[in-house]
RODO-2510 file (C-alpha; in nm, 4 decimals, decimal comma):
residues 520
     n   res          X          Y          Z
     1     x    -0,5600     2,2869     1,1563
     2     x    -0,2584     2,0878     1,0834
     3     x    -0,1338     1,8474     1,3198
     4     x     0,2499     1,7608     1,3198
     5     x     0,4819     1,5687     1,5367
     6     x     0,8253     1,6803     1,6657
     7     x     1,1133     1,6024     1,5885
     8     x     1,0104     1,5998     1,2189
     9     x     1,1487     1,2253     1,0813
    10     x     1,1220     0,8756     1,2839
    11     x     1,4753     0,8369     1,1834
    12     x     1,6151     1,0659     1,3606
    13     x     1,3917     0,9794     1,6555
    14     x     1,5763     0,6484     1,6618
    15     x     1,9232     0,7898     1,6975
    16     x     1,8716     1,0318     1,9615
    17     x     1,9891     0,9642     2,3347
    18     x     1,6515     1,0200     2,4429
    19     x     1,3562     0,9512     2,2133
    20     x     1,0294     1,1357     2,2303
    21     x     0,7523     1,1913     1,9992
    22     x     0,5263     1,4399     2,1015
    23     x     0,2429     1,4532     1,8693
    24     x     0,0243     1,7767     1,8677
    25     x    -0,3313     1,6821     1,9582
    26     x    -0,4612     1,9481     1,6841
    27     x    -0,7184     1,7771     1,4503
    28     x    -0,8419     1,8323     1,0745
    29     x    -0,6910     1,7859     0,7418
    30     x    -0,3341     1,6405     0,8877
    31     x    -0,0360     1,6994     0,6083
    32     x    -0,0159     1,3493     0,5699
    33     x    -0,2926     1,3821     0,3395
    34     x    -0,2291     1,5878    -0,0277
    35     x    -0,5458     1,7657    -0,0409
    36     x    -0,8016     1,8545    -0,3426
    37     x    -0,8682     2,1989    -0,1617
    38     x    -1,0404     2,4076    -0,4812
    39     x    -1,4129     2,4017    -0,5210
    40     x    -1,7025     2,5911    -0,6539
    41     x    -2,0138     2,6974    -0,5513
    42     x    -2,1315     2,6543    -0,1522
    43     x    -2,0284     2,3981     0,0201
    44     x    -2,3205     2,1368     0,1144
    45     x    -2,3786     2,0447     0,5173
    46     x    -2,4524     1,7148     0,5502
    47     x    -2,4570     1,6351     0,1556
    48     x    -2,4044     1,2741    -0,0702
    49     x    -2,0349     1,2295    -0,2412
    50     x    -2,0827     0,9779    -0,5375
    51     x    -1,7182     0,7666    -0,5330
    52     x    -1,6711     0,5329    -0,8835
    53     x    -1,4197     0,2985    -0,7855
    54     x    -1,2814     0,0158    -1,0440
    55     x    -1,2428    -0,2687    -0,7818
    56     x    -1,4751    -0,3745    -0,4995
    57     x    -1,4068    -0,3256    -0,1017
    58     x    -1,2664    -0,6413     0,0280
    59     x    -1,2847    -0,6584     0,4099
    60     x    -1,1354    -0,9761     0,4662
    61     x    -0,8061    -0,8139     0,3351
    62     x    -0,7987    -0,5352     0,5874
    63     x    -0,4834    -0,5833     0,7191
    64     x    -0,3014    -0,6558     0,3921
    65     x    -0,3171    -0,3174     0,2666
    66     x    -0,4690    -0,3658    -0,0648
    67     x    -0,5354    -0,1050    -0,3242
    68     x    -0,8637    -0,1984    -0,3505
    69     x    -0,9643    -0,1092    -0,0094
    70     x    -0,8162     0,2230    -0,0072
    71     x    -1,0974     0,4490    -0,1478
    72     x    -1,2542     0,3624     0,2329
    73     x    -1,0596     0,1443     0,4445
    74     x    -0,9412     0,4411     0,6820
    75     x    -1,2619     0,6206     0,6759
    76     x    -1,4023     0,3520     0,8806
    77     x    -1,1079     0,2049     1,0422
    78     x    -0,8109     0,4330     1,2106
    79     x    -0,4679     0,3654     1,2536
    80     x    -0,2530     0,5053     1,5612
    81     x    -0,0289     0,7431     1,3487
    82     x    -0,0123     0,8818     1,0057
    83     x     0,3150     0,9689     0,8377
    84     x     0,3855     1,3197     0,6282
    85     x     0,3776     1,2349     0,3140
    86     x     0,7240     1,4403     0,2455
    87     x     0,8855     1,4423     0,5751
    88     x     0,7726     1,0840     0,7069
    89     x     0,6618     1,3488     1,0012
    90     x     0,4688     1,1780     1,2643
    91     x     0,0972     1,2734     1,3062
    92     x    -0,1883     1,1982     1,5876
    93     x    -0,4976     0,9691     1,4977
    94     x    -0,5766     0,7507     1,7688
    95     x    -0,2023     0,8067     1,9048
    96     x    -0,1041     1,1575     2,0804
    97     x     0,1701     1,0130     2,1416
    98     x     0,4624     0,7233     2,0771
    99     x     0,7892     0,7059     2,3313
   100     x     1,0893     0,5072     2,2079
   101     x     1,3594     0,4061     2,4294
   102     x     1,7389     0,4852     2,3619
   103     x     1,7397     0,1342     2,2099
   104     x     1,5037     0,0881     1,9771
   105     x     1,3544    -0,1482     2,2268
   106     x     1,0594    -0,0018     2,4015
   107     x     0,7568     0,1873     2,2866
   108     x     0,5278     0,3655     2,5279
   109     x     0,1964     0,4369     2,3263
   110     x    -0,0425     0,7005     2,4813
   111     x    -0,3908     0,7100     2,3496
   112     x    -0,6526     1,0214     2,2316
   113     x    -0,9422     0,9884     2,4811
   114     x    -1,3210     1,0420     2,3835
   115     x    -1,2640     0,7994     2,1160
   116     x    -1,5475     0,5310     2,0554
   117     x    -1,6273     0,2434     1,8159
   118     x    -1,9249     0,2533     1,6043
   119     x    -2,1543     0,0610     1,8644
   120     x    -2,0452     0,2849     2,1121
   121     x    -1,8240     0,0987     2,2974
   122     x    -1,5493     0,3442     2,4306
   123     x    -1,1973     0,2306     2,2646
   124     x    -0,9237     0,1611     2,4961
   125     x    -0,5534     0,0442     2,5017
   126     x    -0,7160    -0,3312     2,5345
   127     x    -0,8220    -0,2649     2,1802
   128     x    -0,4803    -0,1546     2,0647
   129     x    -0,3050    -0,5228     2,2204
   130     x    -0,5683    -0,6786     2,0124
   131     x    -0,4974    -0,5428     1,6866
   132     x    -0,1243    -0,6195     1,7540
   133     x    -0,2255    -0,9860     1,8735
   134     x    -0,4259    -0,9885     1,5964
   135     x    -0,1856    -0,8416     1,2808
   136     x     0,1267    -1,1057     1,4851
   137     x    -0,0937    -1,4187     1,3483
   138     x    -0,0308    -1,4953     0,9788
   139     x    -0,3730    -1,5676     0,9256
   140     x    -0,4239    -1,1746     0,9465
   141     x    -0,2062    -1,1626     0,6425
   142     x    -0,0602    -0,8149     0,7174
   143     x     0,2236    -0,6991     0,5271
   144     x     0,4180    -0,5749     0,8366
   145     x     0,3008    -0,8556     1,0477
   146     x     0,6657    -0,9592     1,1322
   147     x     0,6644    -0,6284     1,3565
   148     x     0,4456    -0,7516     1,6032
   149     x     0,5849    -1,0750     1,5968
   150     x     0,9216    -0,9054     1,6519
   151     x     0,7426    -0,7730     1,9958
   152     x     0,8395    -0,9603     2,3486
   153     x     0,5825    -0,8414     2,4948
   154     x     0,2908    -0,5758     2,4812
   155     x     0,1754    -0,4220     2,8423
   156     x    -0,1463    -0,2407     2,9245
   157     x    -0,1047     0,0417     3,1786
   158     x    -0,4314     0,1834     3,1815
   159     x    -0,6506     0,2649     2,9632
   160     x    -0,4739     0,4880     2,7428
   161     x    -0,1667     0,3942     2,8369
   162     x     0,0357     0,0728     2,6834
   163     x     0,4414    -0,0511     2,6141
   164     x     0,5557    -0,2764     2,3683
   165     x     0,8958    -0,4348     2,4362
   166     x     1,0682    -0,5846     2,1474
   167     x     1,3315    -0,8754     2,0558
   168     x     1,5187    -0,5943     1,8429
   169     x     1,5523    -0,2788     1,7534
   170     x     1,2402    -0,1940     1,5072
   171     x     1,3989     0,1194     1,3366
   172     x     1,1670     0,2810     1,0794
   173     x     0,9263    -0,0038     1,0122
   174     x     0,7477     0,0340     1,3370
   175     x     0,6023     0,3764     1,2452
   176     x     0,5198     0,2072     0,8965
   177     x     0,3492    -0,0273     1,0898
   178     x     0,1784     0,1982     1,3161
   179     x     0,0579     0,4024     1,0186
   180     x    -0,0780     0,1442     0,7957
   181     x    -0,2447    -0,0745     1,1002
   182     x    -0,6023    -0,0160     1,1441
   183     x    -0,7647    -0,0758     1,4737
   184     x    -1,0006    -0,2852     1,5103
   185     x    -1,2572    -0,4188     1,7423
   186     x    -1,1993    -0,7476     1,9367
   187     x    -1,5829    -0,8134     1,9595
   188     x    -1,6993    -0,7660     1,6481
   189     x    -1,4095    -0,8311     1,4533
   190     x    -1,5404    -1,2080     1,3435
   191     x    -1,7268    -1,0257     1,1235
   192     x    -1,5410    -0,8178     0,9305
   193     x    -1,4424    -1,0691     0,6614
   194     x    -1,7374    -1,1823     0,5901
   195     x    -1,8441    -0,8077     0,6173
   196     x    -2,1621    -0,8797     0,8686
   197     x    -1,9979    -0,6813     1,1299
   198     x    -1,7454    -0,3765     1,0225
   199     x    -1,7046    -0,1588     1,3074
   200     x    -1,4364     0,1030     1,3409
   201     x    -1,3364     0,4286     1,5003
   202     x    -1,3625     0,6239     1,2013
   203     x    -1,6064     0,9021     1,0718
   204     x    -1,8018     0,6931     0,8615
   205     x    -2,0195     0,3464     0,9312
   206     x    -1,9910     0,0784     0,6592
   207     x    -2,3042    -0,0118     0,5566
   208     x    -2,5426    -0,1837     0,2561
   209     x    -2,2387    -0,3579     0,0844
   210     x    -2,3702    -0,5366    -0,2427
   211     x    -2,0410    -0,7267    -0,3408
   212     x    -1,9952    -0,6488    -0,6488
   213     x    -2,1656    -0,3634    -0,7009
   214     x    -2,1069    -0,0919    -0,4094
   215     x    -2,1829    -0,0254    -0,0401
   216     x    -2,2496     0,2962     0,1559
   217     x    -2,0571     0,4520     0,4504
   218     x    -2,2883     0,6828     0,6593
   219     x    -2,1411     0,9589     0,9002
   220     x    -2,1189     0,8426     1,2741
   221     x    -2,2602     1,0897     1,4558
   222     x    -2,0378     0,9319     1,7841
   223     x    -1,7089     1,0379     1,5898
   224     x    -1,4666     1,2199     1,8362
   225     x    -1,4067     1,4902     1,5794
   226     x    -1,7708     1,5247     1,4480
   227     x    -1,7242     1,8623     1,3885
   228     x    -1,4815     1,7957     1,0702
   229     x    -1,7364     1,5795     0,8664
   230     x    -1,9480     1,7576     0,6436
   231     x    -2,0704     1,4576     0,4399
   232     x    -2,3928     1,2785     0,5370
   233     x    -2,3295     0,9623     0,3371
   234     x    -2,0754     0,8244     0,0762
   235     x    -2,1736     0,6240    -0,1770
   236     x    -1,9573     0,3624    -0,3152
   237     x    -2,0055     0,2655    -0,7163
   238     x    -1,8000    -0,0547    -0,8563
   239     x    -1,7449     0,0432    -1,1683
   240     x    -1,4596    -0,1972    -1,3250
   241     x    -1,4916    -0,0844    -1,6977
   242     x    -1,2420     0,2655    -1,7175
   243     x    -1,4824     0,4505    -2,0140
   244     x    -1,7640     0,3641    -1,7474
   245     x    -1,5838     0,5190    -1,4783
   246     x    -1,5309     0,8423    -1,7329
   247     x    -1,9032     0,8367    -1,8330
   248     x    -2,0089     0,8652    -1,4470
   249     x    -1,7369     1,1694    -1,3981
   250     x    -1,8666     1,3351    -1,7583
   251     x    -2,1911     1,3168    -1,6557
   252     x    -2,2405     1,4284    -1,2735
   253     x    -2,2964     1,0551    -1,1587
   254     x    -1,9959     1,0602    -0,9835
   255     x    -1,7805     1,2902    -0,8132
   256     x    -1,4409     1,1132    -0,7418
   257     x    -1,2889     0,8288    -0,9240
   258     x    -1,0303     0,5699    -0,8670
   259     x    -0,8342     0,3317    -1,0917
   260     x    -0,8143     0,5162    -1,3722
   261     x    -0,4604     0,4662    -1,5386
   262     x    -0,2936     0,7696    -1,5840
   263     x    -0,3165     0,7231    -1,9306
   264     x    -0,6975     0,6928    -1,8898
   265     x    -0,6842     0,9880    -1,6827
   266     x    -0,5057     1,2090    -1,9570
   267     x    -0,8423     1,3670    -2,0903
   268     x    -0,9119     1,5288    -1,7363
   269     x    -0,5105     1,6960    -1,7431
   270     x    -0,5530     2,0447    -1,7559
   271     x    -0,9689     2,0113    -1,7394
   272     x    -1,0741     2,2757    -1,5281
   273     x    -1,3722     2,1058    -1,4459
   274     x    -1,1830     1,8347    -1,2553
   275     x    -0,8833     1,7803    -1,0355
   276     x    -0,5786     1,5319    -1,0859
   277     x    -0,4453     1,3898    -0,7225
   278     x    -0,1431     1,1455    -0,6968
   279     x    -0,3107     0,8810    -0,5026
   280     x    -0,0597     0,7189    -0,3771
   281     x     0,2568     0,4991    -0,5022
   282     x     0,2108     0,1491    -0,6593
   283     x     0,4722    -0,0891    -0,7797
   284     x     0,3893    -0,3378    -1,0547
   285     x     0,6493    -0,6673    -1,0499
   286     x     0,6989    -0,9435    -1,2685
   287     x     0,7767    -1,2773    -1,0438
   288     x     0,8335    -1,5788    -1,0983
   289     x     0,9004    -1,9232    -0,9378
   290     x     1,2461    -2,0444    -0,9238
   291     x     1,1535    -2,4051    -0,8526
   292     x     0,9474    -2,4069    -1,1751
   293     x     1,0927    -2,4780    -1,5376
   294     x     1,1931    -2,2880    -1,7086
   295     x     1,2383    -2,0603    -1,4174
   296     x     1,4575    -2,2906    -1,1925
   297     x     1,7362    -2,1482    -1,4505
   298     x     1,8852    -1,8311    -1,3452
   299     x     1,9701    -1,7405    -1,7026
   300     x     1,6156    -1,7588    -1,7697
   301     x     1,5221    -1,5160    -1,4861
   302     x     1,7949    -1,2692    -1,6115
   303     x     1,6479    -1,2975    -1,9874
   304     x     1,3113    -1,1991    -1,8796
   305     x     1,4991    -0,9173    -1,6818
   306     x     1,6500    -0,8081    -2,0288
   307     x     1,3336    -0,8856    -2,2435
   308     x     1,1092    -0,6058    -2,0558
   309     x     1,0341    -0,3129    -2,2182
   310     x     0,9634    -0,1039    -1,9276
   311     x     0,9725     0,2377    -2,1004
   312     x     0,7008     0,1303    -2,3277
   313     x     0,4512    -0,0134    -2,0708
   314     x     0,5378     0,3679    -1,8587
   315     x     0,4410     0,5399    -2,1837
   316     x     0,1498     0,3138    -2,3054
   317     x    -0,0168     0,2534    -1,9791
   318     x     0,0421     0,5052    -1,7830
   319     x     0,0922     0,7822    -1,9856
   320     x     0,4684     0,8552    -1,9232
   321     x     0,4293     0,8884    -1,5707
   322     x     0,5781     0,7114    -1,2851
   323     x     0,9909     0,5676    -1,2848
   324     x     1,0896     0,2601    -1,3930
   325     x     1,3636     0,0444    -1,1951
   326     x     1,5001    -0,3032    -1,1679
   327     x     1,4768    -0,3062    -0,8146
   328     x     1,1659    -0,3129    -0,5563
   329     x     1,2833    -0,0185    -0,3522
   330     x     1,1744     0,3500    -0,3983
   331     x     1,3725     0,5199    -0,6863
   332     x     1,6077     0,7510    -0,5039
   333     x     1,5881     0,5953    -0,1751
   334     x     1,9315     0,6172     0,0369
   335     x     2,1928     0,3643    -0,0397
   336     x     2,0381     0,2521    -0,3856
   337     x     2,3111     0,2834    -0,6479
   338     x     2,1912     0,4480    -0,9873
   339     x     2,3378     0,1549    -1,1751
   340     x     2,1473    -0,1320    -0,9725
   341     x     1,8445     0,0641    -1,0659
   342     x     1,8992     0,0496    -1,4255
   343     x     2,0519    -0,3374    -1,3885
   344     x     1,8070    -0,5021    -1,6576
   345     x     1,8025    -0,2315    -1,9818
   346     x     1,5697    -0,3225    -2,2532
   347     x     1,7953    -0,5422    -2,4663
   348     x     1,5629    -0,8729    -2,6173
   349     x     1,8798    -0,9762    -2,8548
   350     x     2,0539    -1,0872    -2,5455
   351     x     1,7686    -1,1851    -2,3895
   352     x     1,6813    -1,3654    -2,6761
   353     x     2,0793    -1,5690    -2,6745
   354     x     2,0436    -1,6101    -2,3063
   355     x     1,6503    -1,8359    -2,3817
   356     x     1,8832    -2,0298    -2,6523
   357     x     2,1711    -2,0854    -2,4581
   358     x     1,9457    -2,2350    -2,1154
   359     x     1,7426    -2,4878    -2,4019
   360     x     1,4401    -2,3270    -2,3200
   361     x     1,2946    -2,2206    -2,6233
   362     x     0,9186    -2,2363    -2,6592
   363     x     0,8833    -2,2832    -2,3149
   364     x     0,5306    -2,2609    -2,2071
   365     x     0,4585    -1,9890    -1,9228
   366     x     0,1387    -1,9637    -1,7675
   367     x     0,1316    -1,5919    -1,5943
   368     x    -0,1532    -1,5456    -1,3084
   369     x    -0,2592    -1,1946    -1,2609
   370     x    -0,5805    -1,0334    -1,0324
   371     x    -0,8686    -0,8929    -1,2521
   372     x    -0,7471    -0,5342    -1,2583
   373     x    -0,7528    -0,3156    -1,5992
   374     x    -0,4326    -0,1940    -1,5134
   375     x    -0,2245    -0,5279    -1,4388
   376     x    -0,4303    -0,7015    -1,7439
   377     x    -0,3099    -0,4134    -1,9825
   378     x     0,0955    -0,4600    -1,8843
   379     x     0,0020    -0,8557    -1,9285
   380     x    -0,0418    -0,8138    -2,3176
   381     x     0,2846    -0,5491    -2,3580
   382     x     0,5070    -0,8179    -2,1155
   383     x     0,3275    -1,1668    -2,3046
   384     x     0,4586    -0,9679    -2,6643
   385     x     0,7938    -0,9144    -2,5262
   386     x     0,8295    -1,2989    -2,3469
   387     x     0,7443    -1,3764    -2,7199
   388     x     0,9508    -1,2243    -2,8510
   389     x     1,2798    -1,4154    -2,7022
   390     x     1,1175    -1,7240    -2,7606
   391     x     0,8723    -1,8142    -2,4511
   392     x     0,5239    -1,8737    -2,4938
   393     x     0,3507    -1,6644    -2,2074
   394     x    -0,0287    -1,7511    -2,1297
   395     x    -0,2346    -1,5992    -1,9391
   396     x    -0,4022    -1,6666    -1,6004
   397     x    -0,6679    -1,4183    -1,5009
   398     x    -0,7425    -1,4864    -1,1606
   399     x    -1,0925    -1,3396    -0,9188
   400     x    -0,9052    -1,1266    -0,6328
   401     x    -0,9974    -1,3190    -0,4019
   402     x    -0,8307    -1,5907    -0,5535
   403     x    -0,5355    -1,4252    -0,6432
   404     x    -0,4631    -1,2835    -0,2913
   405     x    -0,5087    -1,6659    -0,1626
   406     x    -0,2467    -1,7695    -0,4040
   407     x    -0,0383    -1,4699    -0,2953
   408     x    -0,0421    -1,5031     0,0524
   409     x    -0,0184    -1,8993     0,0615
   410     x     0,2853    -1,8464    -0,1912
   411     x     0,1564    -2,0346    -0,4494
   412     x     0,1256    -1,8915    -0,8028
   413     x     0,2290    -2,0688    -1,0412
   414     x     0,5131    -2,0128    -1,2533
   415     x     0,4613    -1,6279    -1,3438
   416     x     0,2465    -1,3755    -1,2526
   417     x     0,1959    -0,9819    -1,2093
   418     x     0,0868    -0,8080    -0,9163
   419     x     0,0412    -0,4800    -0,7591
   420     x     0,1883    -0,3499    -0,4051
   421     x     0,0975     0,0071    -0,2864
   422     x     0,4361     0,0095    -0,0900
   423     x     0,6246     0,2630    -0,2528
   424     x     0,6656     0,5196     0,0460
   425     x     0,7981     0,2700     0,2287
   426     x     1,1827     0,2142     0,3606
   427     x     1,3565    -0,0424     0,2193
   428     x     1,4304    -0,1914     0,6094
   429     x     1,0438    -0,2108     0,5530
   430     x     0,9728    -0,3210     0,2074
   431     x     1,1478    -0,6651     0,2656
   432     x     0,9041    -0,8103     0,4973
   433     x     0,6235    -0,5720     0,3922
   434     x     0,5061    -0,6863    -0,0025
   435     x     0,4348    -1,0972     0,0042
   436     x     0,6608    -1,1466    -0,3526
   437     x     0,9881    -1,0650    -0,1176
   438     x     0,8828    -1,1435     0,2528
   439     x     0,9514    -1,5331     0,3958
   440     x     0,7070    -1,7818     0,1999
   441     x     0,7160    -1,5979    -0,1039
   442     x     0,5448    -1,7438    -0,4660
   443     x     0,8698    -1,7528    -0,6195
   444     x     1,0012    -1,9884    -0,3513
   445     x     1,3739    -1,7309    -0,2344
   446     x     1,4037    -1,7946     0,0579
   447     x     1,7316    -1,9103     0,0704
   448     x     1,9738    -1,8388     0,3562
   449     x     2,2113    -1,6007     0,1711
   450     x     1,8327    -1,3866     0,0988
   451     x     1,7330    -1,4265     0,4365
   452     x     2,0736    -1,3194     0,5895
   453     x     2,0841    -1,0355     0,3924
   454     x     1,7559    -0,8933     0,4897
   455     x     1,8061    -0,9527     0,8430
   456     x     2,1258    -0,7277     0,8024
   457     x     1,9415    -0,5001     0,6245
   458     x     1,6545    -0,5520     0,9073
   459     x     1,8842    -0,4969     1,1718
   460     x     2,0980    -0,2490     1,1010
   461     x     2,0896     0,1547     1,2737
   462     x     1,8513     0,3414     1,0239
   463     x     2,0218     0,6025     0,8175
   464     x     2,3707     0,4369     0,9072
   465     x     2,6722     0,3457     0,6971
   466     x     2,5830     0,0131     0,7455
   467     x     2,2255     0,0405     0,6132
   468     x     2,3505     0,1855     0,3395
   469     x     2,5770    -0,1292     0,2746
   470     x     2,3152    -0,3764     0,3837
   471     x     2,0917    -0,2031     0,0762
   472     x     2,3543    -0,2738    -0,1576
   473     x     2,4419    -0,5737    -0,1104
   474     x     2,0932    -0,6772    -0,0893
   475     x     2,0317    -0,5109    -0,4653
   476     x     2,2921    -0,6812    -0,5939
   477     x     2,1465    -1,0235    -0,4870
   478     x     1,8298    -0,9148    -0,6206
   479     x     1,9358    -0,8175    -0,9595
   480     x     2,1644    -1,1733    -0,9598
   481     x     1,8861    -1,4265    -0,8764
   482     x     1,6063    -1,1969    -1,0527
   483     x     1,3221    -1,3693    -0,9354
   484     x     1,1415    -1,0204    -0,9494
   485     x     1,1373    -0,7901    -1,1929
   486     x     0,9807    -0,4458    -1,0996
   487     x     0,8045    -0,3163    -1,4109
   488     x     0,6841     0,0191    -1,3705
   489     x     0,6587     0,2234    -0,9786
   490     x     0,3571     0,4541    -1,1113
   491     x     0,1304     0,6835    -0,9561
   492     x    -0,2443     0,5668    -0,8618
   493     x    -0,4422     0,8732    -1,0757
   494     x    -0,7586     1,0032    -0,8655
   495     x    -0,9900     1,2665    -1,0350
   496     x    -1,2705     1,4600    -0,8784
   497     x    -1,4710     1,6707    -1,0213
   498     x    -1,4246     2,0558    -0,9514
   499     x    -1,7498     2,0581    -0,6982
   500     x    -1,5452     1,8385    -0,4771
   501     x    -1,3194     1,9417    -0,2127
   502     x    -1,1036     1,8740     0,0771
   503     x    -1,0578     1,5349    -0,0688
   504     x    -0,7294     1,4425     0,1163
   505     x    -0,5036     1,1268    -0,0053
   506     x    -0,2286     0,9799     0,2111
   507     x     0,1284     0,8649     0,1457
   508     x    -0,0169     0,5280     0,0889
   509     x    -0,2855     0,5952    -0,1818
   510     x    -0,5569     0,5764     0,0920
   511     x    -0,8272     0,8457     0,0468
   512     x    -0,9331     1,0225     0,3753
   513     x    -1,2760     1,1956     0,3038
   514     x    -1,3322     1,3445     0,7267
   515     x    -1,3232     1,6778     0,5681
   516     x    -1,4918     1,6519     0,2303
   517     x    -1,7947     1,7846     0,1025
   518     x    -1,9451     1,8636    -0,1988
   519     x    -2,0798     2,1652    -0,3104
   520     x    -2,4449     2,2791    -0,4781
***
């Protein structure tokens, strides 16, 4: 069964005199989720799925909605609401339904019953306030934690029953924030990032983490839709190196992997042996630091903007796939102009005039990127074309841990390259949702003209004339101060193997495995 809400997009919800989302309380493979649905052979009850995965989980990051907790995150944790990954459709997880005034303003959640937490406690509307409490404090690190903080208050009824009143209207990013929230427990949740004590709602229990090397989820037999989960246990592989993560799909080891490159990925295209799933959206963007020399020059900014060769690092690392854009926003969102997307063409001769003209030849720039195959591989095709116009890029490879610090605290250095699984998102959302544009950013914008012009962006009726003019003008500033260059918006590439199915991946890149299986 399918579940879908009605009406069909949140921003039409917002502009109708009387706002109700009604979310069918059907279960099962929800079409937020593209599905790997083909499979041979019979499916196995209660069977093992083998899951390669390049990067290991990171609990401590749960709320920052990192690519490297996808493969599991939301098969432990739930959030209230998924979104259609077409339609931006609202679906029922732990939310049958979310009530929003005529204003924007107030938001009555009620809650699916029978739910429990992995101990057994029963979960309750108390829980809910928590995980907004919670996500509201910075130390939480959430992308969309300026939503909750945007909330006057947050009321219990009962419970299954609660209302959020807010300073402001919250237009579309409070359904991205109810979809990419997990809820968490307020007793145990000490302990999830240290990862003693990870205890969700979802079908599976995280257990037997090895950092470094893997950890297990095991069904819950407690799980308020039981029925769905045919898996007994999952078994989570780190496997950083990408011909090791081919090896353990070639030979049986595994049967799903994540973070190939599509490029790595192209051997399996057409394979009828495996399946090819776009997991998800991720942009890759250049920042850097405008209080740092050489990058407290504008001109310098613009010259790396000109120096990029996008096209090749689309074709050489991800195998022609994905869009490439000057700005942060998803290409062919509404109110993005066609020629602010294509702002910063590949042109290193002007580039290279611009690096004369600001004095800042051989300028030496240190670029801090997370240990990911991916990121590391656009490092060497961006440090050849910084070289080329005269800089002298070096790079900074940084533990994730360390990098997400750095991130988060705003504090990079003078360059770096990162990685934001964002790329669904609105624009209204995007500018307080990924850390290199949201207040306390690494590359130190947060002037008042930027800040004004997100809070018109922010503020303004979704789908209206005037968020349509707040996007441009916004652009334009971005392409003017270029403090981030977007390099590539690619797909995330997961492959299972043919004996694999109703593998489901959301909107987000998350993988949602309640309905797999494998098969004999």
């Amino acid at each position: 069964m399918r579940a879908r809400a009605r009406p069909s997009r949140p921003r039409r919800r917002l502009r109708t005199l009387v706002t109700i989302v009604a979310l069918v309380a059907t279960v099962g493979a929800c079409t937020s989720a593209r599905n790997l649905q083909s499979s041979r052979g019979e499916r196995i009850e209660g069977g093992t799925l083998t899951y390669a995965i390049a990067l290991d989980a990171r609990p401590a990051g749960l709320f920052q909605t990192l690519a490297r907790n996808n493969p599991w995150v939301e098969n432990v944790f739930q959030p209230l609401i998924r979104l259609d990954a077409r339609t931006r459709a609202v679906e029922p997880v732990l939310a049958t339904a979310v009530d929003v005034s005529p204003d924007g303003r107030t938001v009555r959640i009620s809650l699916r019953e029978g739910v429990t937490f992995h101990d057994g406690r029963t979960f309750t509307a108390e829980d809910v306030k928590f995980t907004f409490e919670t996500t509201a404090g910075k130390a939480a690190g959430s992308n969309l934690g300026n939503v909750p903080r945007s909330f006057a208050s947050v009321r219990v009824e009962d419970p299954t029953h609660l209302t959020v009143t807010a300073k402001a209207p919250l237009g579309d990013a409070l359904f991205d924030y109810l979809n990419q929230t997990p809820i968490v427990d307020p007793n145990t949740y000490a302990g999830v990032a240290d990862g003693s004590r990870i205890v969700g709602t979802g079908p599976f229990r995280f257990t037997h983490w090895q950092p470094g090397a893997g950890f297990t989820l095991e069904r819950y037999d407690g799980y308020w839709n039981r029925d769905a989960v045919h898996l007994q246990r999952i078994e989570f592989v780190v496997t950083a190196d990408a011909t090791a993560l081919l090896s353990a799909l070639r030979s049986g080891r595994a049967q799903l992997a994540w973070g190939l490159t599509p490029s790595d990925a192209r051997p399996y295209f057409g394979d009828e042996r495996y399946q090819i799933l776009d997991a998800g959206g991720t942009v890759y963007p250049l920042g850097l630091d405008t209080t740092v020399a050489p990058f407290d020059d504008r001109r310098v900014r613009q010259a790396v903007g000109f120096a990029l060769d996008r096209q090749r690092i689309r074709d050489q690392v991800f195998a022609g796939t994905g869009a490439v854009s000057s700005l942060p926003f998803p290409v062919g969102a509404r109110g993005v102009p066609q020629a602010q997307v294509d702002h910063f063409t590949y042109d290193p001769d002007l580039a290279r005039r611009m690096i004369t003209e600001a004095g800042a030849e051989g300028a030496r720039v240190p670029i801090s990127y997370g240990a990911n195959p991916t990121v590391r591989a656009i490092f060497e095709i961006v440090a050849n074309n910084l070289r080329a116009i005269g800089l002298d890029p070096v790079g900074v490879t940084l533990d994730q841990p360390t990098f997400q610090t750095g991130q988060n605290q705003g504090e990079l250095g003078p360059a770096w390259l990162s990685l934001h699984s964002q790329i669904p998102l609105a624009p209204s959302t995007i500018i307080d949702s990924i850390p290199v544009l949201r207040e306390g950013n690494p590359s130190k914008a947060d002037s008042p003209r930027f800040e004004a012009l997100k809070k018109a962006l922010r503020t303004a009726p979704p789908g209206s004339p005037q968020a349509d003019a707040a996007v441009v003008a916004l652009g334009a500033y971005l392409n003017d101060e270029a403090f981030l260059h977007p390099v590539v918006q690619a797909p995330e590439i997961l492959v299972a193997s043919i004996k694999t199915g109703d593998v489901a991946v959301t909107m987000r890149g998350v993988t949602l495995l309640e309905n797999a299986y494998v098969t004999g």
